[in-house]
Every structure is written in structure tokens, then in C-alpha cells.
C-alpha positions in Angstrom: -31.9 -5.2 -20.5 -30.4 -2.3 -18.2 -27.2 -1.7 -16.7 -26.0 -2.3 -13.4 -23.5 -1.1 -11.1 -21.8 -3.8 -9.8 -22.1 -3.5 -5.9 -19.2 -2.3 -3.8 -17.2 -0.5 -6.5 -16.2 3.0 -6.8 -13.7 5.1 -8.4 -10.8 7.0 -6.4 -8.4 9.8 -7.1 -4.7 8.1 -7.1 -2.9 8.7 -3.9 -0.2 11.3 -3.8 3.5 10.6 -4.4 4.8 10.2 -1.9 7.6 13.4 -0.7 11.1 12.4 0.3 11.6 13.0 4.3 13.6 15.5 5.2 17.2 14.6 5.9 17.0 11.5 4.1 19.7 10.3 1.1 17.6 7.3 0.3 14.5 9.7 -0.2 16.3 12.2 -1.7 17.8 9.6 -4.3 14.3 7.8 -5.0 12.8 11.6 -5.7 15.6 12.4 -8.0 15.6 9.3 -9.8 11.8 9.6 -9.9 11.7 13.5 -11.7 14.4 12.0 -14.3 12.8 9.4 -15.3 9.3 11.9 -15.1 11.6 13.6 -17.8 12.3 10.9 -20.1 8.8 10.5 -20.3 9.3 6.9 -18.4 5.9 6.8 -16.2 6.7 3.0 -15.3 9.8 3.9 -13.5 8.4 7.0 -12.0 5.7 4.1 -10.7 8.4 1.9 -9.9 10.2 4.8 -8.0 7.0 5.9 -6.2 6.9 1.9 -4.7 10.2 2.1 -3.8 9.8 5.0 -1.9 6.9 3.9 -0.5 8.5 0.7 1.0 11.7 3.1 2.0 9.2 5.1 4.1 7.4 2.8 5.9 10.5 0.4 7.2 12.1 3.3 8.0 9.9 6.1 8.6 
């Protein structure tokens, strides 16, 4: 029995954090809030952060 690939599937690099825009408290605060909890070693609310910021950027961006 050999192995398959299933069709349509491939792996990808994750996407870039996303930068805070210049100028812009809500970025700024999402980016700080993201490197502390980076270092307290919290990578679910440097995730969470990264979403927010996301969301921040593209209603208001």
C-alpha cells in the first residue's frame, strides 16, 4: 500500500506580524502589549495580539 498526497494541500510559511502604522496609539498599544507578552513567554496572546491588530488595521487602515 503506498502513500498519497492528498490533492490540493501544501505547506506555507506563516504570514508576518503584522507592524503597527505609523502614528497610530491603537497600533502602537497592540505592538507593545504583543512584545510583553512575547516576553513572558505567552505565544497565545502574542497570537491573540497579532489578530487584534490585524482587525485594527484593516477597519481602519
Amino acid at each position: 500500500m503506498g502513500t498519497q498526497k492528498p490533492q490540493g494541500y501544501s505547506l506555507t510559511e506563516p504570514s508576518a506580524e503584522p507592524a503597527a502604522a505609523p502614528g497610530c496609539a491603537t497600533c502602537l498599544s497592540l505592538s507593545v502589549a504583543r512584545q510583553n507578552a512575547r516576553c513572558s513567554d505567552d505565544y497565545s496572546a502574542v497570537s491573540d495580539c497579532n489578530v487584534q491588530l490585524r482587525q485594527h488595521q484593516n477597519e481602519a487602515h
